[in-house]
BAMIVEX-354978 format. One record per residue: residue number from 1; residue in one letter; chain; x, y, z of N, C-alpha, C in turn. Coordinates in Angstrom, 3 decimals, always signed. Layout:
N
resi | resn | chain | n_x | n_y | n_z | ca_x | ca_y | ca_z | c_x | c_y | c_z
NUM | A | A | X | Y | Z | X | Y | Z | X | Y | Z
...
***
This chain:
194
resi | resn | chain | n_x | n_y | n_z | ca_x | ca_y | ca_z | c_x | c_y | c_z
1 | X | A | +33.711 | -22.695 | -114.912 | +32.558 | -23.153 | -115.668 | +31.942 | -24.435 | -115.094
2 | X | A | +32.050 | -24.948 | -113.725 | +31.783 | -26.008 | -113.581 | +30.323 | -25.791 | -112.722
3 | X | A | +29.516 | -26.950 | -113.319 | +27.650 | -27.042 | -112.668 | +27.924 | -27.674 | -111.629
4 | X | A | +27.169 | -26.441 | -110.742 | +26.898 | -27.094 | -109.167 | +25.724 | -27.214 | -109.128
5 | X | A | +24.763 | -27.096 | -110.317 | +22.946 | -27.719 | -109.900 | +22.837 | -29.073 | -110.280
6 | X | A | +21.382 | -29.189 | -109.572 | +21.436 | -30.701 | -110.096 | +21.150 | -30.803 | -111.410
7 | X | A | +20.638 | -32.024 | -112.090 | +20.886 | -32.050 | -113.767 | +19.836 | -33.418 | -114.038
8 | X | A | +19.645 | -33.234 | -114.955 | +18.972 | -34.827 | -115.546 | +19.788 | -35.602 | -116.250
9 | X | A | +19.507 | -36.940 | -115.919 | +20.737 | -37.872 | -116.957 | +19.921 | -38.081 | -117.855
10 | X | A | +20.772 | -38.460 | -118.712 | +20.560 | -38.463 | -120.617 | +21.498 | -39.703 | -120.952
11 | X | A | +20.965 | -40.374 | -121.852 | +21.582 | -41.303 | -122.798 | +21.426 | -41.056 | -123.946
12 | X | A | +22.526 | -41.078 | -124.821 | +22.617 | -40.971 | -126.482 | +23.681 | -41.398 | -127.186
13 | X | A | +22.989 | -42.444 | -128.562 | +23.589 | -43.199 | -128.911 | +23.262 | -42.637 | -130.562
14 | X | A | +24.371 | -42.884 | -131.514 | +24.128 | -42.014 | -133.085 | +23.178 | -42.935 | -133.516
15 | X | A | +23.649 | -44.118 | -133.774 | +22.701 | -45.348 | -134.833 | +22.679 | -46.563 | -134.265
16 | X | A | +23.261 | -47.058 | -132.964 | +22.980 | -48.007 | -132.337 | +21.867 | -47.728 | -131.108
17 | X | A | +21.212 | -49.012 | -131.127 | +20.836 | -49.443 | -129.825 | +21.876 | -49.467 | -128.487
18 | X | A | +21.011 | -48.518 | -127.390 | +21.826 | -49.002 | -125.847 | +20.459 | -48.822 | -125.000
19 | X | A | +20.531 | -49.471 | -124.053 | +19.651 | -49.467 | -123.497 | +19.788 | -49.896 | -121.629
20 | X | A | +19.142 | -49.337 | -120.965 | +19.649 | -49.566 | -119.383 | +18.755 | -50.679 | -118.740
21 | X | A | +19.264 | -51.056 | -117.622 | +17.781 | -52.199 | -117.209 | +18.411 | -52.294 | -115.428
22 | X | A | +17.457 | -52.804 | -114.926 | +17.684 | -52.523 | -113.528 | +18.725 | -53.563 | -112.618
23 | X | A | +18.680 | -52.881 | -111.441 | +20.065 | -53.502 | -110.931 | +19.301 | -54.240 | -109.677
24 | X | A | +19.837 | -55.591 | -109.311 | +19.570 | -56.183 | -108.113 | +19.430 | -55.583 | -106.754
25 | X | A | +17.907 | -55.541 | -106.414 | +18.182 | -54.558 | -105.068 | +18.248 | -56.031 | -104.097
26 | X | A | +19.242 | -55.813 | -102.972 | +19.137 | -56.558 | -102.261 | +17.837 | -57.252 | -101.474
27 | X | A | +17.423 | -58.060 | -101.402 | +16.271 | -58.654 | -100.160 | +16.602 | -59.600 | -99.593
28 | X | A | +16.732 | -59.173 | -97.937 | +16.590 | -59.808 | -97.002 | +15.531 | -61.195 | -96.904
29 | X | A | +16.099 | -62.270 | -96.479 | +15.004 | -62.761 | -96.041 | +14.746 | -63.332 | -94.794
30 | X | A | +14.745 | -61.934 | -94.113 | +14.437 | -62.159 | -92.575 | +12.882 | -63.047 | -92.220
31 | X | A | +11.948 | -61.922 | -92.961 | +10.470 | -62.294 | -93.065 | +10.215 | -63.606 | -93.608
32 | X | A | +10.749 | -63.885 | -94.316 | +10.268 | -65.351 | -95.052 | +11.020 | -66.264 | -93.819
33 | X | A | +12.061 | -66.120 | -93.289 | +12.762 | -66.805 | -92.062 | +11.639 | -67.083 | -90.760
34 | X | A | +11.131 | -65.944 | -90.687 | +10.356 | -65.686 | -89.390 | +9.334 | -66.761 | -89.372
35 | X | A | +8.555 | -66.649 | -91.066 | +7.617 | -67.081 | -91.694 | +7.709 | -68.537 | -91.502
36 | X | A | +7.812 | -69.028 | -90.625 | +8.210 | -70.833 | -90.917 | +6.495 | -71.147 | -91.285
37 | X | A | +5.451 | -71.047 | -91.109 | +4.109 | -71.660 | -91.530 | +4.192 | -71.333 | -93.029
38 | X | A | +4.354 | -70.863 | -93.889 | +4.481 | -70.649 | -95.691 | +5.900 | -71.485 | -96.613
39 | X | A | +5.919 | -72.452 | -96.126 | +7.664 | -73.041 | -96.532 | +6.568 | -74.506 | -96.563
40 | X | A | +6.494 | -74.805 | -97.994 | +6.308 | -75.949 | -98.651 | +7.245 | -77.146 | -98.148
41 | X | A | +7.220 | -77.976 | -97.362 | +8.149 | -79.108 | -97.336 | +7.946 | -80.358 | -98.299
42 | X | A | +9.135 | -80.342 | -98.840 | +8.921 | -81.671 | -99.855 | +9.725 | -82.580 | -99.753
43 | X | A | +9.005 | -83.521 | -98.401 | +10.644 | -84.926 | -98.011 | +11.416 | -84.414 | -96.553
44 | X | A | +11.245 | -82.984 | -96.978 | +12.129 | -82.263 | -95.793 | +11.490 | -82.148 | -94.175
45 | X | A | +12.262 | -82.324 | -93.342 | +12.135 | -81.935 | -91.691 | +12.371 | -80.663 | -91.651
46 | X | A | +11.417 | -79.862 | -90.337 | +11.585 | -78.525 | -90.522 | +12.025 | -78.220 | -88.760
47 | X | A | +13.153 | -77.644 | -88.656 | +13.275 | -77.045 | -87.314 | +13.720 | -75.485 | -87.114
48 | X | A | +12.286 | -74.646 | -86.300 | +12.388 | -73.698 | -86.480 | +12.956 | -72.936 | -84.901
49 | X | A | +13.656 | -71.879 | -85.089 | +13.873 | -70.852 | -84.180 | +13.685 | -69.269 | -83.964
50 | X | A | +14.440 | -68.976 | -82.731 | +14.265 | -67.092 | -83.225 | +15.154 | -67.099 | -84.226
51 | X | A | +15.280 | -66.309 | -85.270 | +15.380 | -66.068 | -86.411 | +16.610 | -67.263 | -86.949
52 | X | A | +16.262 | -68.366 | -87.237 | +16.545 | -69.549 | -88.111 | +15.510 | -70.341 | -88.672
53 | X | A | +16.166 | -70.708 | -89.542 | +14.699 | -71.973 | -89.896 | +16.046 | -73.574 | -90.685
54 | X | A | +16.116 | -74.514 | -90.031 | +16.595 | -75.348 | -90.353 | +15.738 | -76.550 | -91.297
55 | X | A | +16.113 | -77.149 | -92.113 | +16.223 | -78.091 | -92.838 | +16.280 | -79.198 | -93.227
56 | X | A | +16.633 | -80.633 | -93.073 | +16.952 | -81.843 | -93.348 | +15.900 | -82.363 | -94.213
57 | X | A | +17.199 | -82.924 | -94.992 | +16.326 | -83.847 | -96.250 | +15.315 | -83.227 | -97.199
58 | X | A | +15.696 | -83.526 | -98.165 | +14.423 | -82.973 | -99.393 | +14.136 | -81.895 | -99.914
59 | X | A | +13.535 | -80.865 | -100.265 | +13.525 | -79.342 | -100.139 | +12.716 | -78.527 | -99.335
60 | X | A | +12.637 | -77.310 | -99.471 | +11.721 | -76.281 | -98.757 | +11.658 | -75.287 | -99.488
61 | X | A | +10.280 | -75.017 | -99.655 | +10.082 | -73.625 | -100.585 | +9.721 | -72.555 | -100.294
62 | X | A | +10.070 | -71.522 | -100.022 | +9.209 | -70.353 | -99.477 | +7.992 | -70.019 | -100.451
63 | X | A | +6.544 | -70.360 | -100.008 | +5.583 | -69.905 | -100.870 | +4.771 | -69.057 | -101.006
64 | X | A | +4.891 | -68.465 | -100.339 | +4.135 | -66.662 | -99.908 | +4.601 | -65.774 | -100.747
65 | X | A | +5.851 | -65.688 | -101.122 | +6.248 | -64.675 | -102.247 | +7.101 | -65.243 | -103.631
66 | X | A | +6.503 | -64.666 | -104.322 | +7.365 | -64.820 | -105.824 | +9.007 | -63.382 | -105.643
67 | X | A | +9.977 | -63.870 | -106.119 | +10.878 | -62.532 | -106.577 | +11.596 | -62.417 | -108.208
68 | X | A | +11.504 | -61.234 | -108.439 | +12.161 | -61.169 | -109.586 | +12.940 | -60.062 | -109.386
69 | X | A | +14.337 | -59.917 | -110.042 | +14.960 | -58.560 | -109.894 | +15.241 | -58.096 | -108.836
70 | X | A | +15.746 | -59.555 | -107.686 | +16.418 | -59.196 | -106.577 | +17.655 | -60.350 | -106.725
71 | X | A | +17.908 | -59.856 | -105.500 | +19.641 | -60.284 | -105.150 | +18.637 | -61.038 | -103.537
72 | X | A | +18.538 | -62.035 | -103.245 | +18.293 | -62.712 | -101.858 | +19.185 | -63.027 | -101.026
73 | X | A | +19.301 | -62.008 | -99.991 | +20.515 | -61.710 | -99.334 | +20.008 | -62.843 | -97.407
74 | X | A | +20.846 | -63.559 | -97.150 | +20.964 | -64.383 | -95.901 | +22.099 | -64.582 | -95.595
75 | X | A | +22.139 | -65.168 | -94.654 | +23.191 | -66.167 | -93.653 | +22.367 | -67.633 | -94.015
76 | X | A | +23.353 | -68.427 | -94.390 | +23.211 | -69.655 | -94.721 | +24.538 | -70.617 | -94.083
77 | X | A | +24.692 | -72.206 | -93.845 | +24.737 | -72.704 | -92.897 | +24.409 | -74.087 | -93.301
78 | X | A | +25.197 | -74.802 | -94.053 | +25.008 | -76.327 | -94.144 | +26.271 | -77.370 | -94.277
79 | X | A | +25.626 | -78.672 | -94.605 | +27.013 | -79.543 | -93.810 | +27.070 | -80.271 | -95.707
80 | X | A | +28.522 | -80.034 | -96.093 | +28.469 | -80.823 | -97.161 | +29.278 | -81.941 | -97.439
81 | X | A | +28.860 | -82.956 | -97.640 | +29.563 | -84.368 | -97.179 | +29.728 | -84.963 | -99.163
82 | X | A | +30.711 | -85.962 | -98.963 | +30.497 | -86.917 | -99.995 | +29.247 | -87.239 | -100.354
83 | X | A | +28.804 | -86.864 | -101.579 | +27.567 | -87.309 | -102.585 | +26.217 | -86.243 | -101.464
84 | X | A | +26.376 | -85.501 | -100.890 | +25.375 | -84.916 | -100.287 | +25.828 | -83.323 | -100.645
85 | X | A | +24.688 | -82.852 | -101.882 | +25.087 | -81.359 | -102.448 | +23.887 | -80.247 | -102.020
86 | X | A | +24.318 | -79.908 | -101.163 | +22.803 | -78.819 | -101.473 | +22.768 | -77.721 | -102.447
87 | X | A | +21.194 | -77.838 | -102.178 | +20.972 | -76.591 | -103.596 | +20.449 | -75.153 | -103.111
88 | X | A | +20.841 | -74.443 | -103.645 | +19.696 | -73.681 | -103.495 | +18.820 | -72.786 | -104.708
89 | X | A | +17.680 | -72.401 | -104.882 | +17.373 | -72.158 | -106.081 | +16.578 | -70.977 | -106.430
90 | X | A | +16.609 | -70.741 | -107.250 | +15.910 | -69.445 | -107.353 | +14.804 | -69.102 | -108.608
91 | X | A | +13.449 | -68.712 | -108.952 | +12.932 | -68.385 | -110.119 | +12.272 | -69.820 | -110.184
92 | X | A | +11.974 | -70.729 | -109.166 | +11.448 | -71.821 | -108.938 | +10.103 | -71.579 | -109.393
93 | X | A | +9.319 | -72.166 | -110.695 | +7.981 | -72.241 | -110.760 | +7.331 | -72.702 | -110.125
94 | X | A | +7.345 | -74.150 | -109.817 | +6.225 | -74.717 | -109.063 | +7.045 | -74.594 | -107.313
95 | X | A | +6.188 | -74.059 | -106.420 | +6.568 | -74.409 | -105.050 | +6.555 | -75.985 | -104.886
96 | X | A | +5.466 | -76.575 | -104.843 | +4.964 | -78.485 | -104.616 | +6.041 | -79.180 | -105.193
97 | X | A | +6.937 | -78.974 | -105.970 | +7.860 | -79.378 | -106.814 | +9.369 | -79.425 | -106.560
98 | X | A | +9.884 | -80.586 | -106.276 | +11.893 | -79.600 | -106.112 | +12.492 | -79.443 | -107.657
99 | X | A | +13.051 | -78.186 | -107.304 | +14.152 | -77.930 | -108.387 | +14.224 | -79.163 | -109.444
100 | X | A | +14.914 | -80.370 | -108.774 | +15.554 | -80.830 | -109.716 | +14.396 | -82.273 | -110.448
101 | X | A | +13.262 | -81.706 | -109.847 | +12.104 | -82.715 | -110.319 | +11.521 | -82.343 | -111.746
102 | X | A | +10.925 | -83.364 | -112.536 | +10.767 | -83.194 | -113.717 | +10.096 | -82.372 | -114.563
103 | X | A | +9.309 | -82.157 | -113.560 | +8.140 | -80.726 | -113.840 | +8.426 | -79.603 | -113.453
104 | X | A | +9.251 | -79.024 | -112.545 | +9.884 | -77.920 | -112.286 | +10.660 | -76.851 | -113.086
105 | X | A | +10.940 | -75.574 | -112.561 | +11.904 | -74.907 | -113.731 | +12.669 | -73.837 | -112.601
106 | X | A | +13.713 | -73.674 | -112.949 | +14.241 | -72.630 | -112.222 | +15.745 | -72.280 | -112.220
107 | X | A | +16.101 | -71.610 | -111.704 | +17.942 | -71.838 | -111.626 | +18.452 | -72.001 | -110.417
108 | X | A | +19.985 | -72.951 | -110.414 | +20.496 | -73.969 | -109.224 | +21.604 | -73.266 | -109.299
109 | X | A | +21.959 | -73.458 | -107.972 | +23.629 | -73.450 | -107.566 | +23.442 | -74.697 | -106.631
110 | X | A | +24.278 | -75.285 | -106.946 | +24.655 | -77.097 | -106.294 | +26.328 | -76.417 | -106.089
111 | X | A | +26.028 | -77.056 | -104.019 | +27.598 | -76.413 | -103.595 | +27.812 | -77.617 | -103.193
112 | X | A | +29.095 | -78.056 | -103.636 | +30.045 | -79.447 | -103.479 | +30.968 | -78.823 | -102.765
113 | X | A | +31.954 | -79.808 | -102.003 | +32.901 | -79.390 | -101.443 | +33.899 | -78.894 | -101.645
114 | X | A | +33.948 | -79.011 | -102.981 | +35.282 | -78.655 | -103.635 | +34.862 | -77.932 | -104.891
115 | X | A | +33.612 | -77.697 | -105.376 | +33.355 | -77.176 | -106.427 | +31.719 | -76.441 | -106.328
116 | X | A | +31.521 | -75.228 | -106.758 | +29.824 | -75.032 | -107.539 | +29.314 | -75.232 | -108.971
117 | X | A | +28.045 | -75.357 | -109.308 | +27.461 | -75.598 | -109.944 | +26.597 | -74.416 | -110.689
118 | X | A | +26.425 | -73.919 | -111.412 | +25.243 | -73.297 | -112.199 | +24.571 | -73.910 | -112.861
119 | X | A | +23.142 | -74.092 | -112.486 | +22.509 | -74.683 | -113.340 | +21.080 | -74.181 | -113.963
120 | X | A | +20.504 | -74.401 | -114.841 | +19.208 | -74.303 | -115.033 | +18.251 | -75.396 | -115.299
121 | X | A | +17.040 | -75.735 | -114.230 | +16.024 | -76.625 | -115.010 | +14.774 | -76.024 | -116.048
122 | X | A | +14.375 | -76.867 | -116.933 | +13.171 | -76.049 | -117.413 | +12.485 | -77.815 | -117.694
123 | X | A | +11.572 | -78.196 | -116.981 | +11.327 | -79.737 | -117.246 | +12.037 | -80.517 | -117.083
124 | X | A | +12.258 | -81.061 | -118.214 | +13.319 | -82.225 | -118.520 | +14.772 | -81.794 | -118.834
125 | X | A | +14.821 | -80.505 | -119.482 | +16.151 | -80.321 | -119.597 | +16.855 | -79.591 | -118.638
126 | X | A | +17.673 | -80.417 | -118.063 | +19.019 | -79.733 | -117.320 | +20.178 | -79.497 | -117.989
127 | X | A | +20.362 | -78.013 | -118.245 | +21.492 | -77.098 | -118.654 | +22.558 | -76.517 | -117.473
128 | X | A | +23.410 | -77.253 | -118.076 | +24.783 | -76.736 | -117.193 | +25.251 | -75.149 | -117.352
129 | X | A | +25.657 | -74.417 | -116.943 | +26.248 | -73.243 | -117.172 | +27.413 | -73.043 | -116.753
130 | X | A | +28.063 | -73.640 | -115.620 | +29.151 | -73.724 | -115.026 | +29.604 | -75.275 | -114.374
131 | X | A | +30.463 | -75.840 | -114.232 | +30.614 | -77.350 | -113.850 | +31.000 | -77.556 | -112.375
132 | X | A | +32.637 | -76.473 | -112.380 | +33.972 | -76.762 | -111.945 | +34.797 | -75.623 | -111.532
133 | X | A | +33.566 | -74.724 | -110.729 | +33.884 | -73.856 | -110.560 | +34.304 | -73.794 | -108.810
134 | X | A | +35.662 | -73.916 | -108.732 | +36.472 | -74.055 | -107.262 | +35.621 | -73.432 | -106.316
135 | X | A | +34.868 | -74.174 | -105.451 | +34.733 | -73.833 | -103.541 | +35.412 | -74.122 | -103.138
136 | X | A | +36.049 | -72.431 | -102.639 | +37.387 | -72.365 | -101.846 | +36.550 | -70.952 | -100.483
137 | X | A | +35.451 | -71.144 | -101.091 | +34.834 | -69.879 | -99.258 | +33.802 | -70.899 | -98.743
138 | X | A | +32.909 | -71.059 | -99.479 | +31.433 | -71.782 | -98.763 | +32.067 | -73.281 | -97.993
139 | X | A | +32.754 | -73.398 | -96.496 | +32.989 | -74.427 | -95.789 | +31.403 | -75.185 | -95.014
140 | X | A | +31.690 | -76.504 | -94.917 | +30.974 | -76.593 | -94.193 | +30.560 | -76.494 | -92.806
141 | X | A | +29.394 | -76.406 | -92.581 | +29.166 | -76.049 | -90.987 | +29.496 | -74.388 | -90.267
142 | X | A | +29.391 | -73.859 | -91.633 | +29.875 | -72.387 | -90.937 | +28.755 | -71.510 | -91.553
143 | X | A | +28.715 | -70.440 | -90.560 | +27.767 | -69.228 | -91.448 | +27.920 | -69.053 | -91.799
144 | X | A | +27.638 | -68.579 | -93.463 | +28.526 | -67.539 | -94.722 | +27.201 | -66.984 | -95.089
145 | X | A | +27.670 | -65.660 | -95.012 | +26.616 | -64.692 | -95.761 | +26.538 | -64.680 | -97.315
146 | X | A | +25.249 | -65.212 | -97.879 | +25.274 | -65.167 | -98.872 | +24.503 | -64.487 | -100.171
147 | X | A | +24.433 | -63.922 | -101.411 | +23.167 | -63.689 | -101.898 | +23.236 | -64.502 | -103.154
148 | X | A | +21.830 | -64.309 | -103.741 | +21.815 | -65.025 | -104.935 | +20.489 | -64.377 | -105.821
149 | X | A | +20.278 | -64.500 | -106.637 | +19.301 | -63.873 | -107.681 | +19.336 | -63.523 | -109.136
150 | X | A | +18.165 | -63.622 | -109.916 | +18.058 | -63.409 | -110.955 | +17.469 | -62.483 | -111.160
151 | X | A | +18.077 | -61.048 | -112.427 | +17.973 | -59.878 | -112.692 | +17.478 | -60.290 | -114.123
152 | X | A | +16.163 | -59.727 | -114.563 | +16.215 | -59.647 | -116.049 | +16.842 | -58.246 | -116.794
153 | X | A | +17.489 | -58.228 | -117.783 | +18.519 | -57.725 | -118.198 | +17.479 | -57.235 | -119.737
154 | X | A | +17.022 | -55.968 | -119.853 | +16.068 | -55.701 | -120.919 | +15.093 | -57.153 | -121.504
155 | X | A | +14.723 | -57.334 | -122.329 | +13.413 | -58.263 | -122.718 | +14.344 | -59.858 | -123.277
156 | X | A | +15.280 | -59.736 | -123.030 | +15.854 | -60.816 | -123.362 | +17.046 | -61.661 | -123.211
157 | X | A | +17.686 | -61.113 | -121.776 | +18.433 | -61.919 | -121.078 | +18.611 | -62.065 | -119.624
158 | X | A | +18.511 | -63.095 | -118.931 | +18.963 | -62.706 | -117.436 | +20.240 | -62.949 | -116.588
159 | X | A | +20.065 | -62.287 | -115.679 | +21.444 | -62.326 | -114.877 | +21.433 | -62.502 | -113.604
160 | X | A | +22.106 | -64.062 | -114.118 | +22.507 | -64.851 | -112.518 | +23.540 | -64.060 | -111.519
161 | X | A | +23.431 | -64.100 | -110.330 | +24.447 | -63.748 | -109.371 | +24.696 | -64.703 | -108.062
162 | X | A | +25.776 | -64.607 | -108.292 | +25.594 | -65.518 | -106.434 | +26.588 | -65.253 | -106.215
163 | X | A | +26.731 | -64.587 | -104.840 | +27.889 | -64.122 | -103.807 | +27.901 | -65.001 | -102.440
164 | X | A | +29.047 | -65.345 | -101.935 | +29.335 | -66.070 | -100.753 | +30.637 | -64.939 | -99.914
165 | X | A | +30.194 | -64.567 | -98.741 | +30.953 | -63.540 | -97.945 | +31.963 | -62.430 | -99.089
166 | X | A | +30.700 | -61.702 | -99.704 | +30.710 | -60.595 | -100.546 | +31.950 | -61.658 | -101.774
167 | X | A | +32.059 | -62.222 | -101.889 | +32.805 | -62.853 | -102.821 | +32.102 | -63.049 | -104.088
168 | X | A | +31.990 | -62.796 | -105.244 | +31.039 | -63.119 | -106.547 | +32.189 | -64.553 | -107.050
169 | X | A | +30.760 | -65.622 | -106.999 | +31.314 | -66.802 | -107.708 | +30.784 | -66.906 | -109.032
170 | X | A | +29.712 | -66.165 | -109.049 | +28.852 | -66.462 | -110.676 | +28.182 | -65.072 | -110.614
171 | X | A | +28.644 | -64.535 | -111.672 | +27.682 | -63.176 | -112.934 | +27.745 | -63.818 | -113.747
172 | X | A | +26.532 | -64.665 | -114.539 | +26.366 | -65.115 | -115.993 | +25.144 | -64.625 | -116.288
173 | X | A | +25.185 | -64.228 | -117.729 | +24.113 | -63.832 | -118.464 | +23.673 | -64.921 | -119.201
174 | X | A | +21.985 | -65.296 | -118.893 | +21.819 | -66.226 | -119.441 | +21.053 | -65.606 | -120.725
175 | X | A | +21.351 | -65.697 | -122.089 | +20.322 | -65.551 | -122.936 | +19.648 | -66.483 | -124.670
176 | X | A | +20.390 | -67.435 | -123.539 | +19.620 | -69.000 | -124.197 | +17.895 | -68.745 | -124.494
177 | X | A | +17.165 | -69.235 | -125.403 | +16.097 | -69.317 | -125.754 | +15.017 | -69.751 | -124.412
178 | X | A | +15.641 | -70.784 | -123.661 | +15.250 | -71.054 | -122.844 | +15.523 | -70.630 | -120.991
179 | X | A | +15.617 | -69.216 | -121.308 | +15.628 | -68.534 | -120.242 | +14.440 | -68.218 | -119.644
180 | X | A | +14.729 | -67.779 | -118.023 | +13.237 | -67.658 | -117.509 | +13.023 | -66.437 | -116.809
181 | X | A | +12.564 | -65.896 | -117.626 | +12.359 | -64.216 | -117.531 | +11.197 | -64.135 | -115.998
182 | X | A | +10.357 | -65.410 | -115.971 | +9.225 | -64.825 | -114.819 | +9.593 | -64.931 | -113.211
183 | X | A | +8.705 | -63.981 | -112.804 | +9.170 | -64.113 | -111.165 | +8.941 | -65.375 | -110.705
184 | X | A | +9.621 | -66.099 | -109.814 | +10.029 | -67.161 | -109.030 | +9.928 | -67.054 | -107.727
185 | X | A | +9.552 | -68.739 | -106.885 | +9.996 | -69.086 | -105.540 | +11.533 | -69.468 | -105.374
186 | X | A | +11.420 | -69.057 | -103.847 | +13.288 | -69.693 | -103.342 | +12.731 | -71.036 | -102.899
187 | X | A | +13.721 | -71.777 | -103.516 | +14.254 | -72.818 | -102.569 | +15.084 | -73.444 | -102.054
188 | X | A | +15.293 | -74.185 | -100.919 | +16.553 | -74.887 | -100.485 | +16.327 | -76.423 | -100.469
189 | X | A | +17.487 | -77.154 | -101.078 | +17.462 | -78.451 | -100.753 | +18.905 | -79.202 | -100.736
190 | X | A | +18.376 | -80.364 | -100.311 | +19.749 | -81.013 | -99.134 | +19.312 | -82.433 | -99.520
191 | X | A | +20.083 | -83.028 | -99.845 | +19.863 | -84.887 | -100.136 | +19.750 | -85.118 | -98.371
192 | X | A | +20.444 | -85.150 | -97.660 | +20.191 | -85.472 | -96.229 | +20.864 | -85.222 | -94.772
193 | X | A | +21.132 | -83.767 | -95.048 | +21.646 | -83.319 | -94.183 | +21.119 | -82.134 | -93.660
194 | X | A | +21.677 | -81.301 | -92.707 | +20.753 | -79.956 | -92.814 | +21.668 | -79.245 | -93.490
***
């Protein structure tokens, strides 16, 4: 009795709500790499190559595209010293703006040497989500493939991800009032290093 045609999927639930919502497709960001003329510098030095784009000081925004409902998949590559954290960010409203500036909004991962960060800005308020969460892969000065992105999760929650050499350090669902459901710029920033 067993179906060898194909079939349609079905969901059914008696008296509750269920409901499906989409999954992080990976994106490359080769093109935005290539792209060194569309990268907002704010403070930051820019040194570009065949397929690199380096950094120092301040941030950089990619401003040519907004993403929502991806996973931003790279090779990343920075030096992390005492009191020097880089960020990187994602769902960034204003490009002209860094992350952690007062008018900005978006969500952070701040990688310390010994620890990451989840964070969210929306203005003035900075919300922690994670503190003290052990870096024991992201070394400095080495390539680590990484992704990161925000998935909205039906009309009212989203979902952070960030992977370092296929490793998941953060799946959190954010569904604080002050979540940010709209598509976003990437950015990277570095107090003063590359």
């Amino acid at each position: 009795n067993r179906i060898m045609t194909p079939g349609y999927f079905q969901m059914a639930q008696v008296d509750k709500p269920a409901s499906i919502s989409v999954v992080a497709t990976p994106t490359r960001l080769n093109d935005a790499i290539a792209d060194k003329v569309n990268w907002t510098l704010l403070g930051a030095q820019q040194e570009a190559g065949s397929g690199y784009l380096t950094y120092t000081g301040g941030a950089a925004t990619y401003n040519k595209e907004t993403y929502q409902n991806e996973l931003l998949d790279f090779n990343y590559k920075t030096e992390i010293g005492s009191g020097s954290w880089p960020v990187l960010a994602v769902r960034t409203q204003d490009p002209n703006s860094p992350i952690y500036g007062g008018s900005n909004e978006g969500y952070l991962v701040v990688i310390k040497q010994n620890t990451f960060e989840l964070q969210r800005f929306k203005g003035s308020d900075q919300h922690y989500f994670y503190q003290d969460t052990p870096n024991t892969v992201l070394t400095s000065n080495a390539v680590h493939h990484v992704q990161y992105g925000a998935v909205n999760v039906g009309a009212d929650a989203v979902r952070l991800i960030f992977k370092v050499d296929g490793q998941t350090i953060f799946d959190y669902l954010d569904t604080d009032s002050n979540r940010i459901m709209t598509p976003g710029y990437f950015q990277m920033a570095q107090v003063d290093k590359p």
